[in-house]
C-alpha positions as a Markdown table, in Angstrom:
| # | Residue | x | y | z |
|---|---|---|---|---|
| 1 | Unk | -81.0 | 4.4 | -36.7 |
| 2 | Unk | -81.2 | 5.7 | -40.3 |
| 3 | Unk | -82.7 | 9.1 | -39.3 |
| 4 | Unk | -79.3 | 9.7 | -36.7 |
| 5 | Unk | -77.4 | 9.0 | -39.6 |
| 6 | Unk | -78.9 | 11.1 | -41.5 |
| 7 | Unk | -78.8 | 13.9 | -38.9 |
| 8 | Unk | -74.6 | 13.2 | -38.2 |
| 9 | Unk | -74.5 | 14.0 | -41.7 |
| 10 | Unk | -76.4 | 17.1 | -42.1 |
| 11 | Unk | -74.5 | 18.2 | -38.8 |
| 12 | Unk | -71.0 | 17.4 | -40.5 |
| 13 | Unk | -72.1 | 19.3 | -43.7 |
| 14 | Unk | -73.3 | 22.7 | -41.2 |
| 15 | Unk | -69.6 | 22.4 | -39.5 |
| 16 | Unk | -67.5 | 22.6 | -43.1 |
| 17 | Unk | -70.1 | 25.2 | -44.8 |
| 18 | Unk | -69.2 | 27.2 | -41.7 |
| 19 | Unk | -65.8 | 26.6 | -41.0 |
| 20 | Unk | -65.2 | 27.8 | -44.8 |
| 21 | Unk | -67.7 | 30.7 | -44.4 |
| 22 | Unk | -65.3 | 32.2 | -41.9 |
| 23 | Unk | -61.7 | 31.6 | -43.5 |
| 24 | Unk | -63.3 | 33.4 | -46.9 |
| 25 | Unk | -64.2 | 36.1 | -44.2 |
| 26 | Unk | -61.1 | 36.3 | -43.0 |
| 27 | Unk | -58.9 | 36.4 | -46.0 |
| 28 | Unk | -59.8 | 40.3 | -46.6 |
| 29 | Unk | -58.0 | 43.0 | -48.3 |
| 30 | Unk | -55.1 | 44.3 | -46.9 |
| 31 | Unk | -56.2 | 48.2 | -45.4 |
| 32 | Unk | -56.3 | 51.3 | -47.6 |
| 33 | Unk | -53.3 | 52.7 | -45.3 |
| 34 | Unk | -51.0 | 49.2 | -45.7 |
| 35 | Unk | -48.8 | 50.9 | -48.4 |
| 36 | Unk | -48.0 | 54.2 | -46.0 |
| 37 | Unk | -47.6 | 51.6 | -43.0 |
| 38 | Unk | -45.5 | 49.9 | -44.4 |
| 39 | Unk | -43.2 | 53.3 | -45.3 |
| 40 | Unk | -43.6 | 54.6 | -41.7 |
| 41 | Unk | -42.0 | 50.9 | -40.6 |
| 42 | Unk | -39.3 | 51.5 | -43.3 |
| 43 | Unk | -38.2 | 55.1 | -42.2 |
| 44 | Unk | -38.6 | 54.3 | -38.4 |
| 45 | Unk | -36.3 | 51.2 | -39.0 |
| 46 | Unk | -33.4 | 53.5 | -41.0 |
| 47 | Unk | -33.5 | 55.9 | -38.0 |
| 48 | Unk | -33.2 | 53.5 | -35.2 |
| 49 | Unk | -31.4 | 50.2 | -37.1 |
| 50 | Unk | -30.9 | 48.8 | -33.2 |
| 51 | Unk | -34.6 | 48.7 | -32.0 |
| 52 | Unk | -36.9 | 46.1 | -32.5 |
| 53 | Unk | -40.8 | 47.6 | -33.2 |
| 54 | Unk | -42.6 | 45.7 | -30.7 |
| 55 | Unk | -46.2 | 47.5 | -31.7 |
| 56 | Unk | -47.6 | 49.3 | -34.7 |
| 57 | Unk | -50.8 | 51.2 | -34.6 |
| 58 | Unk | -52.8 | 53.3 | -37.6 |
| 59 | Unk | -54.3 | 56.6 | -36.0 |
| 60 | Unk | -56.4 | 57.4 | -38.8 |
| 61 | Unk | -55.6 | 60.2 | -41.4 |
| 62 | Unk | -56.4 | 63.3 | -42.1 |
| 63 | Unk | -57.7 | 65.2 | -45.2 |
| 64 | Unk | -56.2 | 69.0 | -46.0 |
| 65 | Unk | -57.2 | 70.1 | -49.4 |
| 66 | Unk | -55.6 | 68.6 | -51.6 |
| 67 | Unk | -52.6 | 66.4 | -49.3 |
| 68 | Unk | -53.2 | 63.6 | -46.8 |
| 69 | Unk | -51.6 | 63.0 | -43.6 |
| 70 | Unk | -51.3 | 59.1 | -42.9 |
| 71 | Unk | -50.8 | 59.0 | -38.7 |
| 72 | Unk | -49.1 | 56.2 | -37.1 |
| 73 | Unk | -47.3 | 55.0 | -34.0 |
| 74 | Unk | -44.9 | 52.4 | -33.3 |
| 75 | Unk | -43.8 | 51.2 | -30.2 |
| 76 | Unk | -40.1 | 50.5 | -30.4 |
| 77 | Unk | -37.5 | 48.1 | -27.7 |
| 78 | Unk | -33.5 | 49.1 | -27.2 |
| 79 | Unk | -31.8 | 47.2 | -24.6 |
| 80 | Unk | -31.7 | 50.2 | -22.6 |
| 81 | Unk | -35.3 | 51.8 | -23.2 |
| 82 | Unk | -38.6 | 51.2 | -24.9 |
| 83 | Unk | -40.3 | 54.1 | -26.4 |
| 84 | Unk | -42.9 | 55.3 | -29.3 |
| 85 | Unk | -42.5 | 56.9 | -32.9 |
| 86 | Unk | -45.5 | 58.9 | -33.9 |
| 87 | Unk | -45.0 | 58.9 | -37.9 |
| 88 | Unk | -46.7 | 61.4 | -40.0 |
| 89 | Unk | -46.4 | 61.0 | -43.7 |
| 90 | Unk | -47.8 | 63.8 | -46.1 |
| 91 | Unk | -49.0 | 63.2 | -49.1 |
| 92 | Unk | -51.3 | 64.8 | -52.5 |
| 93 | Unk | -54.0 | 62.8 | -52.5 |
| 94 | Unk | -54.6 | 62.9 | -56.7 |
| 95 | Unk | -50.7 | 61.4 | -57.1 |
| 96 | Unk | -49.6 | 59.5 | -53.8 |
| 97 | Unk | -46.3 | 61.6 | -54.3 |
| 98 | Unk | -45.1 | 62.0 | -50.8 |
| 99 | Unk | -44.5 | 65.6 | -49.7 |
| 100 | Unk | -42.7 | 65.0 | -46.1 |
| 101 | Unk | -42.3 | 62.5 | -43.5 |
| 102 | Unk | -42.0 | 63.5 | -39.8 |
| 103 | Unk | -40.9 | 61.7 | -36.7 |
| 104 | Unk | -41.6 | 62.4 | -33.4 |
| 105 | Unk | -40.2 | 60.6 | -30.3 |
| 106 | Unk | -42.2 | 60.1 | -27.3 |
| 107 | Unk | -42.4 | 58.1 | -23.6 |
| 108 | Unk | -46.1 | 57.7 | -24.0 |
């Protein structure tokens, strides 16, 4: 009998090691692209104040000398239509200083 209690406590002690093992796992970082995201979410919203982003989705970035292009697309929801943003925001990549932002409708 002493030997099951010992194992039911050995077993509850593996459970909470674990359990914390993966919330410390999964409280990361945020991503290295958060900051532009969150600027892509911004401009898409003061262009189309009536539509609800339903989706958001990092396409990676690109490296040209010395600028960065941060690609993105949202997925946006009118009443009347849902459609996606691709956002492309330019940057030099020594100063963050943003260069241009583009956006591009599509039905895709």
């Amino acid at each position: 009998m002493r030997k099951l209690y010992l194992l039911g406590i050995v077993l509850v002690c593996l459970t909470v090691f674990i359990q914390t093992a993966m919330v410390a796992n999964a409280q990361q970082e945020a991503p290295a692209y958060a900051k532009w995201g969150q600027m892509a979410i911004k401009e898409v919203k003061a262009k189309y104040p009536s539509a609800k982003i339903i989706d958001y989705l990092h396409e990676g970035k690109e490296v040209h000398g010395a600028s960065t292009i941060e690609k993105f697309k949202l997925w946006l929801k009118q009443p009347d239509k849902e459609f996606g943003v691709y956002v492309r925001i330019s940057y030099q990549s020594a100063t963050q200083k943003v260069e241009k932002i583009e956006l591009q409708e599509s039905t895709s």
